[in-house]
C-alpha positions as CSV (number, residue, x, y, z in Angstrom):
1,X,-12.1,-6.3,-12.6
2,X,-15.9,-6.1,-11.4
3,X,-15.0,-9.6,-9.6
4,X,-11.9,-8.5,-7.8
5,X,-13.9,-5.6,-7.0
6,X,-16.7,-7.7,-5.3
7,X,-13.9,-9.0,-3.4
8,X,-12.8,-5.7,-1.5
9,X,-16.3,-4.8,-1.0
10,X,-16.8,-8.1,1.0
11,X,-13.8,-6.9,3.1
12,X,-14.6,-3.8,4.0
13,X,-14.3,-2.9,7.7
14,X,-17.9,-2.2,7.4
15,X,-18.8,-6.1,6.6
16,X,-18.7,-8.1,8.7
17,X,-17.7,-11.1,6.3
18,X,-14.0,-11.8,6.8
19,X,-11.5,-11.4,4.1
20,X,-10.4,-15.1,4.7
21,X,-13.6,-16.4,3.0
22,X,-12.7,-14.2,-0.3
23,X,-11.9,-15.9,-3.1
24,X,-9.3,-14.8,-6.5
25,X,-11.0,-15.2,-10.2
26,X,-9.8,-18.3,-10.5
27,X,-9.0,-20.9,-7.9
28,X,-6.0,-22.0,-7.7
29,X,-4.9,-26.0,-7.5
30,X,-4.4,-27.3,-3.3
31,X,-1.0,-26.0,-2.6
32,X,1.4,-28.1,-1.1
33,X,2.0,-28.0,2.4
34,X,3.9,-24.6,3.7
35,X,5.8,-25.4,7.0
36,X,6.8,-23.1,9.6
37,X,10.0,-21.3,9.9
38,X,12.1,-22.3,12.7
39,X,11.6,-21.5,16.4
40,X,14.7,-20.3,16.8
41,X,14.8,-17.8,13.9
42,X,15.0,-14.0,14.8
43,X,11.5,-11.8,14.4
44,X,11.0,-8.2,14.7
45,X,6.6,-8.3,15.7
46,X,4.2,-10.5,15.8
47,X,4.3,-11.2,11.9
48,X,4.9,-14.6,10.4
49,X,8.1,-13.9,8.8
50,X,11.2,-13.8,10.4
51,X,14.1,-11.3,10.0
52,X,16.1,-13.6,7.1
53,X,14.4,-14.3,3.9
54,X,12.0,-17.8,3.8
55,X,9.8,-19.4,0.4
56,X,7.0,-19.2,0.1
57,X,4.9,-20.3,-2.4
58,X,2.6,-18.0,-5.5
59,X,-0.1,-20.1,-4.9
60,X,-2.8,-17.5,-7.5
61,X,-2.7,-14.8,-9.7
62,X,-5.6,-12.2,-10.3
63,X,-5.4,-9.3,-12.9
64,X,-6.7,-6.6,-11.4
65,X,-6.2,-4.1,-14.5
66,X,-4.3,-3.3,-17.2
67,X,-1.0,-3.0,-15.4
68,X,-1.7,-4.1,-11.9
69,X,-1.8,-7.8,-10.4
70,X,-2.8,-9.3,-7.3
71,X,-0.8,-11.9,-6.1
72,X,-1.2,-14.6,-3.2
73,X,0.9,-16.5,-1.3
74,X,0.6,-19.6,0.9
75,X,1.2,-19.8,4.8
76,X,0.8,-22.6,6.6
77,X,-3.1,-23.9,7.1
78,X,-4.9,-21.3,9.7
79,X,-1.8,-19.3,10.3
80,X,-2.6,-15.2,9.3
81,X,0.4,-12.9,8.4
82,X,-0.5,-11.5,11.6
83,X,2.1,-7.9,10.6
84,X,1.4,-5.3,12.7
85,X,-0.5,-2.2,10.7
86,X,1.3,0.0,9.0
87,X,4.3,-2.2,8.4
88,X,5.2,-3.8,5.3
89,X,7.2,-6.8,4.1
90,X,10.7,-7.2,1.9
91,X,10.6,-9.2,-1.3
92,X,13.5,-10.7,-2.9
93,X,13.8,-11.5,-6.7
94,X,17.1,-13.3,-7.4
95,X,19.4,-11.8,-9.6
96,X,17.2,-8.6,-10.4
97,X,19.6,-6.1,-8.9
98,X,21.1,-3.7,-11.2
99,X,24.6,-1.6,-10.8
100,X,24.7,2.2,-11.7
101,X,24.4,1.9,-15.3
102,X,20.4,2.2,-14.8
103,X,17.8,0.2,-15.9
104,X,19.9,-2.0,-18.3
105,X,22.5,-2.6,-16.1
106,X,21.2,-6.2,-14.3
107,X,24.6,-6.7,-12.0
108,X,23.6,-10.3,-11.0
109,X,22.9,-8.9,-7.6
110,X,19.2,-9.3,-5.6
111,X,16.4,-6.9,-5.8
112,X,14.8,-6.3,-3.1
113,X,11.7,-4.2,-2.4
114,X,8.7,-3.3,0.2
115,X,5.7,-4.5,-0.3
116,X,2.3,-3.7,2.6
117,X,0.1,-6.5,1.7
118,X,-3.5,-5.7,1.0
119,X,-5.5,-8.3,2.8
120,X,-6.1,-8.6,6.1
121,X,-4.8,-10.6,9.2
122,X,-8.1,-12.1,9.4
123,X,-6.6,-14.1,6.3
124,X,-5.4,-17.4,7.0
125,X,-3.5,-19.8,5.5
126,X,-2.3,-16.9,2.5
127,X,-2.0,-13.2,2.2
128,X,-2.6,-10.8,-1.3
129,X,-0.2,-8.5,-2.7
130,X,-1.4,-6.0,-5.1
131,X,1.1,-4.8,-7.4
132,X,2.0,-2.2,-10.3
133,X,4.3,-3.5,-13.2
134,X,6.8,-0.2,-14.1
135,X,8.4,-0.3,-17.9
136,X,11.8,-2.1,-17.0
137,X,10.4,-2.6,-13.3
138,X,13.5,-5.2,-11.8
139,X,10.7,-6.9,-9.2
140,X,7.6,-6.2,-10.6
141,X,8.4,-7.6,-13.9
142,X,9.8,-10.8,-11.9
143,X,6.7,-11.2,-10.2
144,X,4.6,-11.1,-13.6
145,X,6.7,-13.9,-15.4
146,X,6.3,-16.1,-12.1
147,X,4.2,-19.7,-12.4
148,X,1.9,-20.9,-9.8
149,X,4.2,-22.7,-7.3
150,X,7.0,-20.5,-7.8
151,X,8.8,-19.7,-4.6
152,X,9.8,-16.0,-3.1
153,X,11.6,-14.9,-0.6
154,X,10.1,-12.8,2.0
155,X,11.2,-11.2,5.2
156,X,9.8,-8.7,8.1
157,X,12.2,-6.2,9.8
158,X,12.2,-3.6,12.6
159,X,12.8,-1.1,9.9
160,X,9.7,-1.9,8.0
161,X,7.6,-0.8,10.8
162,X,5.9,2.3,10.8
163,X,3.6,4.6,12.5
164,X,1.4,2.3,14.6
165,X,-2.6,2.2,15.1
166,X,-3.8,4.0,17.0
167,X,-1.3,6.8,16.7
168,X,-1.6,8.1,20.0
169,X,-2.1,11.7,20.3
170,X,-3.2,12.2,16.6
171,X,-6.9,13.8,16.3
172,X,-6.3,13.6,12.7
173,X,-5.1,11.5,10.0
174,X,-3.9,13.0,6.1
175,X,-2.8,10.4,3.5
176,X,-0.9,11.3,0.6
177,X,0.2,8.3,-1.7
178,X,0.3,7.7,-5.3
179,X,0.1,4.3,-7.4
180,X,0.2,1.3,-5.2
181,X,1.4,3.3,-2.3
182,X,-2.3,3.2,-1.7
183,X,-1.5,-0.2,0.3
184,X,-0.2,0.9,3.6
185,X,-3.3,3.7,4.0
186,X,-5.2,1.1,3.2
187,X,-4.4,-1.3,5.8
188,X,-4.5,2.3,7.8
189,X,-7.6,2.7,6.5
190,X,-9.2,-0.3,7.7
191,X,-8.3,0.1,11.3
192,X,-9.7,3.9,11.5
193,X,-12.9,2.9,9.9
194,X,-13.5,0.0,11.2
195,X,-12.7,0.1,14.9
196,X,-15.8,1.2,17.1
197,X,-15.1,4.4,18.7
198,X,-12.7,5.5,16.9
199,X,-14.0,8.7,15.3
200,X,-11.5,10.4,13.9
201,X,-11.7,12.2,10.6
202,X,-9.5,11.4,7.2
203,X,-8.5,12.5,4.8
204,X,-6.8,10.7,1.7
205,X,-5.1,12.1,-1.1
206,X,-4.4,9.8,-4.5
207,X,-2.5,10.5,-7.6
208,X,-2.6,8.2,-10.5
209,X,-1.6,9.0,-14.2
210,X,-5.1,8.3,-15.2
211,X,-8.2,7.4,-14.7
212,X,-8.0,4.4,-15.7
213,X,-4.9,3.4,-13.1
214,X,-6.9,4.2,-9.8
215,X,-6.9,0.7,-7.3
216,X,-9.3,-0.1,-5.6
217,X,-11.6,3.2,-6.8
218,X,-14.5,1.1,-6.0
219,X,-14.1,0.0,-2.3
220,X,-13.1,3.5,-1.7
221,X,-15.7,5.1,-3.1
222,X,-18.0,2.6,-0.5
223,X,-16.3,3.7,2.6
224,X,-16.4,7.1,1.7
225,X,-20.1,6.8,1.6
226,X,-20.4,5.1,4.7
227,X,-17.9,7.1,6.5
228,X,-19.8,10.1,5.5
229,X,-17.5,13.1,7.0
230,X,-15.1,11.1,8.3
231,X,-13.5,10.2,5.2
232,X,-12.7,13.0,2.3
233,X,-11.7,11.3,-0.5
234,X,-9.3,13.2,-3.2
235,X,-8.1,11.5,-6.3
236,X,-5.3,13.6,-8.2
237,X,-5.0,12.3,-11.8
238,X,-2.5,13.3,-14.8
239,X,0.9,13.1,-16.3
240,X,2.3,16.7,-16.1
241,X,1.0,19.0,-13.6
242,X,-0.9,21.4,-16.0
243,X,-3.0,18.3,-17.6
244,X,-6.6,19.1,-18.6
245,X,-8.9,17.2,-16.7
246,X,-9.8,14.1,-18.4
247,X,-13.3,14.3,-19.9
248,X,-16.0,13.4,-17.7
249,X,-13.7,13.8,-14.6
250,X,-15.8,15.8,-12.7
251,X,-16.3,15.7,-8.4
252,X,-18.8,13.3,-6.9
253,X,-20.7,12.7,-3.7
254,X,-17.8,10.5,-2.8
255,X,-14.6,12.0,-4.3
256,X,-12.7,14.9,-5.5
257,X,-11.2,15.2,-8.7
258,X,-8.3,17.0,-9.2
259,X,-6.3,17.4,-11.8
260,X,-2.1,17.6,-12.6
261,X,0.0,16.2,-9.7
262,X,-0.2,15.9,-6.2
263,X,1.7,19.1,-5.1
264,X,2.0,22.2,-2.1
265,X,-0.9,23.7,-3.4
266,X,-3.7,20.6,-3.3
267,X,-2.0,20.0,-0.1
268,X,-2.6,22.7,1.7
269,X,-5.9,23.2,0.4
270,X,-7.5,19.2,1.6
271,X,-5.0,18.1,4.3
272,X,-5.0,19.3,7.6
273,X,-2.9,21.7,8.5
274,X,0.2,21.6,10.6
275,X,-0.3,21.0,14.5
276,X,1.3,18.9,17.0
277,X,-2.4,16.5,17.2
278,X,-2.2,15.6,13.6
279,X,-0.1,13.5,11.7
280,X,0.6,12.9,7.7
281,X,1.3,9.6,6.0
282,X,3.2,9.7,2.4
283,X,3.7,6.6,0.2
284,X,4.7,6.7,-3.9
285,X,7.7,6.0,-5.8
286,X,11.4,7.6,-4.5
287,X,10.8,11.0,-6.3
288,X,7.5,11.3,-4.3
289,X,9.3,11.1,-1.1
290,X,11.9,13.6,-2.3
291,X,9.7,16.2,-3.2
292,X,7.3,16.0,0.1
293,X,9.1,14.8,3.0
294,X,12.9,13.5,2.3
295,X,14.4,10.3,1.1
296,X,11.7,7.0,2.6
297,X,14.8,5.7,4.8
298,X,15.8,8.6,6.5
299,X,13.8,9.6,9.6
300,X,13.9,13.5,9.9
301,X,11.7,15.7,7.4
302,X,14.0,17.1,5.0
303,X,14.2,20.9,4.7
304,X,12.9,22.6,1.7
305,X,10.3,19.5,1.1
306,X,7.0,20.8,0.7
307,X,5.6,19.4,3.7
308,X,8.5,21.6,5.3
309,X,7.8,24.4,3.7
310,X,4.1,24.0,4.8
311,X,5.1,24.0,8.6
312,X,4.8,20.1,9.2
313,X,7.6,18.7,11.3
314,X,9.3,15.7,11.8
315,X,6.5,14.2,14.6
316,X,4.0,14.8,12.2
317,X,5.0,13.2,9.4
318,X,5.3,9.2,8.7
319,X,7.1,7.8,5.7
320,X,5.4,4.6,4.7
């Protein structure tokens, strides 16, 4: 892990050095040739990937920890994902769909989930995934069995595009995510930080089981020092929401720590509060989004959420 985290310190928005000259653990062999998708295919921004699923190749594999991996796949030479910032892309992993029997219950169909990529669009010819294997996880599991040179099946839509730098008329920025819904604050993160001018103060909010599962804790933990006030940095760890603190979990100059689960309380004691100049940004797992804001695909803040009950509306909230 103390490689992959050189890596992200290289790409910080602070550095100069460009993501594009990072390398994985391991290099992987000279991937064959990725062409273009047609001209004449539909696209819904500036990304690579059309609306309809393409392949493209697994061209490395990086363990990042004990149940995380980072994944990258090829583009064609000098071309950058080029998605737009806070977006994110579908994968598809044939036959992985399951009917309403649960987890057991593979129906033959596809699974299909949303992935923000981690590296940047200074990136060319590839672009990282980092992502969190679940017990019984339909895609994640897929992705971990995969060889190098596997193909996937990726895809961009209108949907998949969120709240968009620079968030016009937002003085500031909350982030509450949880596992590797860390990716799309990320990517936020990067813009805010790292565009001169831009001063506007943050504050992220992360809740892992343990310590142990926090990403990235170490490229975080460097812009929160360089960022100085800008950035407040809270990490929310534990299984049940009265969990002891783990030992040795204790605040430092550049975090937090909390304890339990991210909830109304640690919310309204970190973020900012309601008003029409600031806006909230919430990425985890589907019971996440039902407890804070309302199902991910539907628009509206749903009443009785917590962010409702706080006094956030619908124009200050984006689901990621």
């Amino acid at each position: 892990m103390q490689t992959f985290n050189r890596l992200l310190i290289q790409c910080s928005p602070f550095n100069s050095s460009a993501m594009a000259d990072s390398a994985a653990d391991k290099p992987a062999a000279a991937p064959a040739p990725v062409e273009a998708p047609a001209a004449d295919l539909e696209y819904a921004s500036s990304c690579f990937l059309p609306t309809t699923f393409i392949d493209l190749p697994l061209i490395a594999k990086t363990e990042y920890n004990h149940d995380s991996t980072v994944y990258e796949f090829g583009l064609p030479e000098g071309k950058s994902l080029n998605l737009p910032v806070c977006a994110c892309i579908l994968l598809k992993a044939p036959g992985r769909g399951r009917g309403p029997g649960g987890k057991d219950d593979w129906d033959g169909s596809d699974a299909i989930r949303p992935y923000t990529p981690m590296s940047d669009n200074s990136m060319l010819g590839k672009f990282q995934l980092l992502v969190k294997r679940y017990d019984g996880g339909a895609v994640s599991q897929h992705l971990f069995g995969l060889e190098i040179g596997a193909k996937v099946g990726f895809k961009h839509i209108k949907f998949n595009i969120k709240a968009q730098y620079p968030f016009e008329g937002k003085k500031t920025i909350s982030m509450i995510c949880a596992g590797t819904g860390l990716t799309p604050m990320y990517q936020a993160l990067w813009k805010l930080l790292g565009t001169p001018g831009d001063d506007r103060k943050v504050v992220l909010m992360y809740g892992n089981k343990t310590v142990e599962d926090v990403l990235m804790k170490e490229q975080l933990n460097e812009w929160a020092q360089k960022a100085g006030d800008r950035l407040k940095l809270v990490h929310v760890v534990g299984n049940a929401p009265d969990d002891p603190a783990p030992a040795g979990w204790v605040d430092t100059p550049e975090y937090i720590a909390e304890t339990g689960w991210v909830d109304k309380a640690k919310i309204e004691k970190y973020c900012f509060p309601p008003s029409e100049d600031t806006l909230v940004f919430v990425c985890g797992l589907p019971p996440m989004y039902k407890a804070l804001c309302g199902d991910r695909g539907e628009k509206e803040l749903a009443e009785g959420t917590v962010l409702h009950q706080l006094g956030y509306t619908t124009s200050m909230v984006a689901k990621m």
